[in-house]
C-alpha positions in Angstrom: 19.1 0.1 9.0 18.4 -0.1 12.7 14.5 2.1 11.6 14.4 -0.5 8.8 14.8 -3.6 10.8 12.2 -2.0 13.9 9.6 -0.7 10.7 9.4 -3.9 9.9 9.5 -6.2 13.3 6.5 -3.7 14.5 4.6 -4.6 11.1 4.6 -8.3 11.1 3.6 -8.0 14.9 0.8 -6.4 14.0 -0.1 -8.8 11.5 0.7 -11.6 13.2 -2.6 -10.4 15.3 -4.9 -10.4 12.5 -8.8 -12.2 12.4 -9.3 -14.9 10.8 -12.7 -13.7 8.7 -13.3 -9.5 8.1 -15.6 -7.4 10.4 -18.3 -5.8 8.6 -17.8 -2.6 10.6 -15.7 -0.4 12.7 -12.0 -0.5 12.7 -9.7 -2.5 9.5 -5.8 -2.3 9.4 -4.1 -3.2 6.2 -0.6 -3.9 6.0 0.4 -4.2 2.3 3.6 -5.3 1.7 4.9 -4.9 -2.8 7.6 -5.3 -5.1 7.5 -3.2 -8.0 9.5 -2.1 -11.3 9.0 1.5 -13.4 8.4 1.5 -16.9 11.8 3.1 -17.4 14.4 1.1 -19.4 17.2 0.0 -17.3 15.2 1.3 -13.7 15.7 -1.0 -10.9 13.7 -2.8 -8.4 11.5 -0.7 -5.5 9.9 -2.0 -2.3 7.1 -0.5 -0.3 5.3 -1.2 2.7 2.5 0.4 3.7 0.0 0.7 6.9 -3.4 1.1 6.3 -5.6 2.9 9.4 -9.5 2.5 8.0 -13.1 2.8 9.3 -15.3 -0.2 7.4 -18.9 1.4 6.5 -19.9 -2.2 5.6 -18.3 -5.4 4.2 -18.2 -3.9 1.0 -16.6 -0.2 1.8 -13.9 1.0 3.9 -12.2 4.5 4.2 -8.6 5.7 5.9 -5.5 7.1 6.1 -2.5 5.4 5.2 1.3 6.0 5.7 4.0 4.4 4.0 7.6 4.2 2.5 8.9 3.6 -0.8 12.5 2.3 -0.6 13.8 4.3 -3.8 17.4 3.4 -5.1 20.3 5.8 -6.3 19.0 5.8 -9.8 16.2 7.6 -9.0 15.6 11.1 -7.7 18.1 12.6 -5.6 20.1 9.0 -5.0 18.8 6.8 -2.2 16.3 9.1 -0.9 13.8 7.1 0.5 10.1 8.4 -0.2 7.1 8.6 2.5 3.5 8.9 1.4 1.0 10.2 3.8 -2.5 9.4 2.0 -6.6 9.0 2.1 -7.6 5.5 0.9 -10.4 4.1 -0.4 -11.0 0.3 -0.6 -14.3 -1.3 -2.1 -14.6 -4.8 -2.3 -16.4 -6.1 -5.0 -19.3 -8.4 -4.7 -18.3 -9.5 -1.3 -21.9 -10.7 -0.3 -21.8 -12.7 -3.6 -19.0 -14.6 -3.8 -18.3 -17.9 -1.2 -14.2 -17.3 -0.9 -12.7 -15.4 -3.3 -13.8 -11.8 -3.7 -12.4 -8.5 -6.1 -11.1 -5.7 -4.9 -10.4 -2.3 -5.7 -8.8 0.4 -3.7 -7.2 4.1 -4.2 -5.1 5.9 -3.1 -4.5 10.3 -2.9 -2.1 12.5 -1.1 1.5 13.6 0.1 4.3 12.2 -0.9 8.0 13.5 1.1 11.5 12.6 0.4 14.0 11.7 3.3 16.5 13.5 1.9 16.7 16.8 -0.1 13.2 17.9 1.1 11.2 17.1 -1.9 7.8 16.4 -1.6 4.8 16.0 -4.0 1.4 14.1 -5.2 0.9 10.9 -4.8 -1.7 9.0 -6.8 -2.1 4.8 -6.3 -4.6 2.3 -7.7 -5.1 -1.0 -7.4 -7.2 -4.0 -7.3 -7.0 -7.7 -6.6 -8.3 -10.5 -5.1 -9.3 -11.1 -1.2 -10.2 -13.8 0.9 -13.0 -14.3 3.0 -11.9 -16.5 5.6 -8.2 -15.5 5.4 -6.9 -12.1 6.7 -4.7 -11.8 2.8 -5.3 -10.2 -0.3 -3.5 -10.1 -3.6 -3.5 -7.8 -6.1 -1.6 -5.3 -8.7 -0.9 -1.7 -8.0 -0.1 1.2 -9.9 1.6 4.3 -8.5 2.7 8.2 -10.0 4.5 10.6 -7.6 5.6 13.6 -8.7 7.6 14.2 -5.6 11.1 13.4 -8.0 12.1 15.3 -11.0 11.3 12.1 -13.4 7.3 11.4 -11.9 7.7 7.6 -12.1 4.6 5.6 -12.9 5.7 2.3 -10.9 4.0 -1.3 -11.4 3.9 -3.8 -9.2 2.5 -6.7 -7.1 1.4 -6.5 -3.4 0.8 -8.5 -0.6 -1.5 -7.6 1.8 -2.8 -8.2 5.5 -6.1 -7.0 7.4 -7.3 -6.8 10.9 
């Protein structure tokens, strides 16, 4: 609880140093933040956050490595085994030099995903897209996941909060 609790004060510190308006190039951090469900009957509610390292090619493209954790419950895999994704992301936003405030975006995710406990590990495979701000530092959007790190391969839904800088 005590990792938990430090995870999460180190996270919003971070964000709580984020730009008001993108850069167009060099160094982006995304913190995403998500709630999420599988499309299991009965399957209980998962949390993630993630931390997003990323060069930006432009305003429209930006490229990383991302690490994360997926706070898994008992009913799934070996029981409260907490998962960790190490990953490559992608991230395009749409029609950024278009659009006055509101832009799309899409971004994807490959890699590594390892279990805390019973040293399972497997791919990891996320999409998702949304909408970002210009002159705001948050996005919003929907994201799918599959990791095949757990006997059952969950394909998990949900909604996500994120922050750059």
């Amino acid at each position: 609880m005590k990792v938990f609790i430090l995870f999460i004060l180190t996270v919003f510190s971070l964000a709580s140093f984020a730009q008001e308006a993108p850069k167009t190039k060099n160094y982006q951090g995304i913190i995403e933040l998500d709630g999420a469900t599988l499309f299991v009957k009965g399957t209980p509610f998962l949390s993630r956050v993630d931390f997003i390292n990323a060069y930006r090619f432009n305003s429209n493209v930006s490229m990383g490595l991302g690490i994360g954790i997926r706070f898994v419950p008992k009913e799934i895999g070996n029981g409260n085994s907490n998962m960790l994704p190490v990953y490559g992301n992608l991230r395009a936003n749409l029609f950024y030099d278009q659009c006055n405030n509101v832009f799309p975006y899409i971004q994807t995710g490959l890699g590594i995903m390892f279990a805390t406990k019973g040293g399972e590990r497997g791919t990891f495979l996320r999409q998702s897209f949304g909408v970002g701000f210009k002159n705001s530092p948050v996005s919003i959007g929907i994201s799918g996941e599959f990791f095949s790190a757990i006997s059952t391969s969950p394909i998990i839904i949900g909604l996500n909060l994120g922050f750059s800088f």
